[in-house]
C-alpha positions in Angstrom: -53.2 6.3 -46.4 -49.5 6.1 -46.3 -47.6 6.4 -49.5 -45.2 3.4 -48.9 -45.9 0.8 -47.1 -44.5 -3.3 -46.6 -45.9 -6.6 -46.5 -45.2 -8.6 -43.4 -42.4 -10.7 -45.5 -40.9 -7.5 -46.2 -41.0 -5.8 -42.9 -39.9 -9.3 -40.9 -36.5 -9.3 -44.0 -36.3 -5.4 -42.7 -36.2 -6.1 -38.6 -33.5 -8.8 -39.3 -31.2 -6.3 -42.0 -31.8 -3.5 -39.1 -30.4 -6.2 -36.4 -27.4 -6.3 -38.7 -26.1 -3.4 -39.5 -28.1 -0.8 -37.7 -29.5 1.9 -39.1 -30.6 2.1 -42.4 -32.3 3.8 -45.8 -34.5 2.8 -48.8 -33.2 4.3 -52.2 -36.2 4.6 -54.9 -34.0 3.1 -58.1 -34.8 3.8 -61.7 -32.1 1.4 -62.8 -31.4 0.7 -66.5 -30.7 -3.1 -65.6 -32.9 -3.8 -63.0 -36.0 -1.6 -63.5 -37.5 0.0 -60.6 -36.7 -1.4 -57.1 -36.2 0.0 -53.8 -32.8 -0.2 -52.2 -32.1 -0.8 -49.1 -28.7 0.5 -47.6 -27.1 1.3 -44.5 -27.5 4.5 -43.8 -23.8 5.8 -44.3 -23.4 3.8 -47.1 -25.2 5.9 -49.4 -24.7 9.9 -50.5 -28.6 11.2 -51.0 -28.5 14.3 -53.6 -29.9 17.6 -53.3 -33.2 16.2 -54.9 -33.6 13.1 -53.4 -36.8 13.3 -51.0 -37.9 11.0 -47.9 -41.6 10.1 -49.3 -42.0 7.4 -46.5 -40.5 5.4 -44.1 -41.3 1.7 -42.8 -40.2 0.4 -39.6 -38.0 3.9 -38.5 -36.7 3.5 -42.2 -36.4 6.4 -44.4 -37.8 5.8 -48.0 -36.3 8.1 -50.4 -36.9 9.2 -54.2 -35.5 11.4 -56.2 -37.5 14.6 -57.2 -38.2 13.8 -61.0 -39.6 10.8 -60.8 -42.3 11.9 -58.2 -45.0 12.9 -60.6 -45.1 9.2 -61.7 -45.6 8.2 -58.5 -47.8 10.9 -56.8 -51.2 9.1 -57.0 -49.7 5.1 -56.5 -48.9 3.8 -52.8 -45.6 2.2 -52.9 -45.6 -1.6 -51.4 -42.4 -3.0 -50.2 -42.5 -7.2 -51.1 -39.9 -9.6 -50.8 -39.1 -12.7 -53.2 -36.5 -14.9 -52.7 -34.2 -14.5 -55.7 -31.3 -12.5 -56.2 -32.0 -9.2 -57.5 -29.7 -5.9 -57.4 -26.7 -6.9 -55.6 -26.2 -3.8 -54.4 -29.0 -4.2 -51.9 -28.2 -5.2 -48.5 -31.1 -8.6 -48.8 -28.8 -9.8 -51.7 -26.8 -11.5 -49.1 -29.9 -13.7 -47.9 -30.6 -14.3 -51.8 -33.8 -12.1 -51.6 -34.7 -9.1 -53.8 -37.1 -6.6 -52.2 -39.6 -5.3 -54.9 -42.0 -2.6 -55.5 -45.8 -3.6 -56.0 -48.0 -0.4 -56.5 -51.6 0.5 -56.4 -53.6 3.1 -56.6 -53.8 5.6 -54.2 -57.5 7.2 -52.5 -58.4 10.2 -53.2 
């Protein structure tokens, strides 16, 4: 099973963002304001840290999270949604007033 993963809404939002501006990156966020939310950048729009790691990728799309907040994550599969509302504005679907989101659920074995 792969550990992220995106709903069809998602991956169709992703195809027309990648049409756009080319290559890009998802950023795992544990943001004060906005909670937990994947990011999606271009890809030289954002400086990944020494301890950011690519967990995933979805549609040739890197999906990367930062070291310490793996063991949260290590037994959920990440699910990539999209809802059309305007979430973190620093993510490129802000600009179609859509927020991708994170929906989780256990993963086997």
């Amino acid at each position: 099973m792969k550990k992220v993963i995106a709903t069809e809404a998602a991956q169709g939002l992703i195809k027309q963002l990648q049409e756009q501006h080319g290559k890009l990156i998802f950023i795992h966020s544990e943001g004060c304001c906005d909670g937990t939310s994947p990011i999606c950048m271009t890809e030289e729009d954002f400086y990944l840290g020494s301890r950011d790691e690519q967990i995933g990728e979805i549609l040739d799309v890197p999906y990367y999270m930062h070291t310490s907040n793996q063991s949260y994550w290590q037994h959920m599969q990440i699910v990539i949604d999209v809802v059309n509302t305007l979430g973190n504005s620093f993510s490129l679907e802000s600009q179609h007033d859509k927020s991708f989101i994170i929906r989780s659920r256990k993963l086997d074995g």
